[in-house]
N, C-alpha and C positions, 0 to 999 in steps of 0.2 A: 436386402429387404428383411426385416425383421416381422415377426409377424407373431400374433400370440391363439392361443387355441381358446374358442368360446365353444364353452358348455352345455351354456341356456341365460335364457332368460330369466334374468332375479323375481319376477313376480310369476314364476312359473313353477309347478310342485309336479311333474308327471312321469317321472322315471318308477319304475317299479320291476321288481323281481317275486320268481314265485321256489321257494325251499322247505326243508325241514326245519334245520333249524332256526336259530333267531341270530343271536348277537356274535356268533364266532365265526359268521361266514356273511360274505354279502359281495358290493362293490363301492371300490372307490375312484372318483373321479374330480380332478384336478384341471382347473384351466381360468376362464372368465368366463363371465357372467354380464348382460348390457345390463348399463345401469341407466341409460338416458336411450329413450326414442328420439330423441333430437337428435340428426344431422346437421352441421355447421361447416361452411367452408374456411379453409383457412390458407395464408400465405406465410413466406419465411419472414418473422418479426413480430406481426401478428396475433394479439391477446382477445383470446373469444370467452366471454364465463359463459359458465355452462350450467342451469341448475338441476338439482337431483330431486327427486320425489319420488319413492317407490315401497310398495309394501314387501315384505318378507318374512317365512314363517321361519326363525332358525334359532343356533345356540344366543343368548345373550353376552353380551360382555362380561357383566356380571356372575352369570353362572359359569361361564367358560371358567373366569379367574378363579374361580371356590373351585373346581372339577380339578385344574390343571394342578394347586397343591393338591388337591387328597391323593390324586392318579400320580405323583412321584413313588408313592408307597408298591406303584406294582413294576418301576423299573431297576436297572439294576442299577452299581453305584458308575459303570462304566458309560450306559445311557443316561444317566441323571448329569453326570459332566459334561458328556456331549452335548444336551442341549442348553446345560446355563451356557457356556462356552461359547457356544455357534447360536443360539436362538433365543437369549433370554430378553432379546429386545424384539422381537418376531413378534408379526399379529396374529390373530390366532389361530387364520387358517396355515399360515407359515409354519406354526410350531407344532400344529396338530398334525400337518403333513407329515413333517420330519419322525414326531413321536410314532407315528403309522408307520413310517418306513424303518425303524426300530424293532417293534414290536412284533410287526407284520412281514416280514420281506428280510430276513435275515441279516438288520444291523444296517440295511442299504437304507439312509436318510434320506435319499433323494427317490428311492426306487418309484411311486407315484405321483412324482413330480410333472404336470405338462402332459398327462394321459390319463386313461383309464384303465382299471384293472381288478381283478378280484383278488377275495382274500379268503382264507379258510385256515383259521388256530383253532389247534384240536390238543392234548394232552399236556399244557403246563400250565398252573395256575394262575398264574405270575400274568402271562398273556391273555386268558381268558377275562380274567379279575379288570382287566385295563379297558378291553370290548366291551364287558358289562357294561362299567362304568360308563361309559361313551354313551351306550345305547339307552342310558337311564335319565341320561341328561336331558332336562325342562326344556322345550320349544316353546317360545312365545313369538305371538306378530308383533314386528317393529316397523316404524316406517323409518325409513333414510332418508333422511333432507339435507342439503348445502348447496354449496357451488363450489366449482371444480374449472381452474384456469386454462385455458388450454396455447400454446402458442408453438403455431406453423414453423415448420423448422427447413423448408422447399418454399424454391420461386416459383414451383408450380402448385396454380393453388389446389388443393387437398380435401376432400369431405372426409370428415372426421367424428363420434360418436364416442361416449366415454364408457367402459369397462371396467369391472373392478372384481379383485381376485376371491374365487369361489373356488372350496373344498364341500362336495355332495358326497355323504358316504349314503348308500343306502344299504338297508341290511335285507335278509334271506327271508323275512317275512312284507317285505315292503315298507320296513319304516324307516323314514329319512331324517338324514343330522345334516343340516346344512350349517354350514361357517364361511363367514365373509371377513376381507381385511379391508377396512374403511379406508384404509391408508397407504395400500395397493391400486393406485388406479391408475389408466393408463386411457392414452386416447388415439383409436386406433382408426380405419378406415372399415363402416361396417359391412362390406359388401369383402374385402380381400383380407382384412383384419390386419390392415399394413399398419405398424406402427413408426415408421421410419422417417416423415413428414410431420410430422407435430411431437409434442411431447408436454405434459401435464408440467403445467409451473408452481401449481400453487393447489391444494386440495381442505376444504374445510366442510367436514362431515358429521352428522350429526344421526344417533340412534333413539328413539322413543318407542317407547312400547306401547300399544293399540290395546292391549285387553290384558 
């Protein structure tokens, strides 16, 4: 049984932390996020659409892309190859995860992968410079709209709910950087978070911004 780890709810803002500082300590947390209140049953052959509607206050696409050139300037040349290499087609909570596990977690890529964990950079520039930056980045509300295919992959039929991947950093004064990958998404059972009886055929997703 396969199973994926949910976070929260994507139109939900409520984790918080209380620190000194601000942008070189906080926490990160990796997993899913529901992206549909809809439960749908489903069998093995079986094509359910599914549609998405949901508001979310987080990075944009757009900004992410202008952040993620200027933020090469704070890694080295051995991290900067690592991620064209392995993540230059990654979305952007993918690449940002990875970047964190660089930066933050001593060179381990995957170290806040599928958890949660804190973080605390203290005496190099190079790593502070990249936190800033992160924690400077624009937040605006988007809503997510599409449909998302879902098909049963068990002869036993399967309620099933779609999911789609969330990186929440929050930082040590309570402010949150949330990143979603529209193109991450997974349909899973939302009571056991079984993924193993269905599996996303087809995903067309769409981002606008609200304000």
């Amino acid at each position: 049984m396969t199973k994926i780890r949910v976070i929260e709810s994507l139109t939900r803002n409520d984790f918080n932390l209380e620190d000194t500082t601000v942008y070189n300590a906080g926490t990160i947390s990796d997993g899913y996020g529901r992206a549909s209140g809809v439960v749908v049953e489903v069998t093995k052959g079986a094509v359910v659409d599914l549609n998405i509607d949901f508001e979310i206050t987080m990075v944009s696409e757009a900004a992410f892309s202008a952040w993620k050139t200027s933020v090469y300037d704070y890694l080295t040349s051995e991290q900067k190859a690592y991620l064209e290499e392995h993540h230059r087609a990654s979305g952007r909570a993918s690449w940002l995860l990875a970047a964190l596990g660089a930066v933050s977690a001593g060179g381990n890529y995957d170290h806040y992968r599928n958890k949660t964990d804190v973080f605390n950079i203290e005496g190099s520039a190079e790593k502070e410079g990249f936190l800033r930056s992160l924690y400077n980045l624009d937040l605006t509300k988007h809503k997510i709209t599409g449909n998302i295919k879902v098909t049963g992959t068990s002869h036993i039929p399967s309620k099933v709910s779609v999911f789609i991947h969330l990186l929440n950093i929050t930082f040590s004064d309570g402010k949150n950087i949330k990143v979603i990958d529209t193109d991450k998404a997974v349909a899973a059972d939302p009571e056991t978070k079984d993924t193993s009886k269905s599996e996303v055929a087809g995903t067309t997703l769409h981002e606008l911004p609200t304000n």
